[in-house]
C-alpha positions as CSV (number, residue, x, y, z in Angstrom):
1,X,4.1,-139.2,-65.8
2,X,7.4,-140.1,-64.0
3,X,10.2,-142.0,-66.2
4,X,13.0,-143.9,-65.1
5,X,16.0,-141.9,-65.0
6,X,19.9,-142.9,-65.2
7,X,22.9,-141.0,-63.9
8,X,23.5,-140.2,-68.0
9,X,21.7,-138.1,-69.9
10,X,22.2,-137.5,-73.6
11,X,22.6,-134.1,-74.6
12,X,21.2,-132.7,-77.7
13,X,24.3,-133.2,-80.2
14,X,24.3,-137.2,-79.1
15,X,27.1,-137.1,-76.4
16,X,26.7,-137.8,-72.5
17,X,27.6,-136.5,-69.3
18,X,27.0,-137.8,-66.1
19,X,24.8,-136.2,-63.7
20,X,26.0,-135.9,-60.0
21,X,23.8,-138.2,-57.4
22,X,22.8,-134.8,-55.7
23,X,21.7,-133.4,-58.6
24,X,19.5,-136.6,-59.6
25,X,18.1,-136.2,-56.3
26,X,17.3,-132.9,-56.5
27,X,15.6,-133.4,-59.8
28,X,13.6,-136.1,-58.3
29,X,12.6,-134.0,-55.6
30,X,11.3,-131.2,-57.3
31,X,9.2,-133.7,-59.3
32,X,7.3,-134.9,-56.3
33,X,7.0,-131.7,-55.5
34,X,5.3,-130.6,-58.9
35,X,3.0,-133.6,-58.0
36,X,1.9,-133.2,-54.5
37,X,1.3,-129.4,-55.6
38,X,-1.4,-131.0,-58.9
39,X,-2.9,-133.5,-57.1
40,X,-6.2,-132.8,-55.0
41,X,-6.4,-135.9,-53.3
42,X,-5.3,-135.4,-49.8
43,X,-4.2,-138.3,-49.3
44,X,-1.3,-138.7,-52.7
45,X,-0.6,-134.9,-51.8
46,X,1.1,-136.4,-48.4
47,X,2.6,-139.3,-50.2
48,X,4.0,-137.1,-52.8
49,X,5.2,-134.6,-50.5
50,X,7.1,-137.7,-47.8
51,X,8.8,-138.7,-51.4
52,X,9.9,-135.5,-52.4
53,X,11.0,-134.7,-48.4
54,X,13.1,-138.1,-48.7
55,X,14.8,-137.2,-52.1
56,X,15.8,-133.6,-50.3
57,X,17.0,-136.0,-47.5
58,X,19.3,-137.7,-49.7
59,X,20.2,-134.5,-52.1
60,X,21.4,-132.9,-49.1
61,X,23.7,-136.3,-48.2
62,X,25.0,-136.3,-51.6
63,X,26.5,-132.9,-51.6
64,X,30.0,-132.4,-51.2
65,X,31.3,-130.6,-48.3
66,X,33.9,-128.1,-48.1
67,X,36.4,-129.0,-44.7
68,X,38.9,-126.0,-44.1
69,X,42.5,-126.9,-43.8
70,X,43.8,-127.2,-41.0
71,X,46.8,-127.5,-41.9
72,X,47.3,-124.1,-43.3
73,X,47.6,-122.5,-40.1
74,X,48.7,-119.1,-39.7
75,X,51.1,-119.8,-37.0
């Protein structure tokens, strides 16, 4: 069902890459989504779905943000 997962990943010719921590938790997420939506027991659907809702949680915290410079002022 669900495997323990690194941040590296081998590709298919036998060399890594690193996966970012947002992207990780994005993939996470959309796995407990996938699960909440098979299950028909109620009460896993909810458990699944307050996983995948904390995974988006931390995707989203994760991402890097853009600040604009302030320095480049116009002036």
């Amino acid at each position: 069902m669900l495997r323990a997962t690194t941040a590296d990943e081998m590709l298919e010719n036998g060399q890594y890459y690193m996966r970012t921590k947002s992207q990780a938790a994005w993939e996470a997420a959309a796995r407990f989504a996938a699960l909440a939506q098979e299950t028909d027991e109620p009460l896993e659907r909810e458990h699944y779905t307050r996983l995948r809702d904390a995974w988006i949680t931390l995707a989203k915290r994760c991402e890097p943000f853009i600040l604009p410079d302030v320095t480049d002022s116009k002036e």
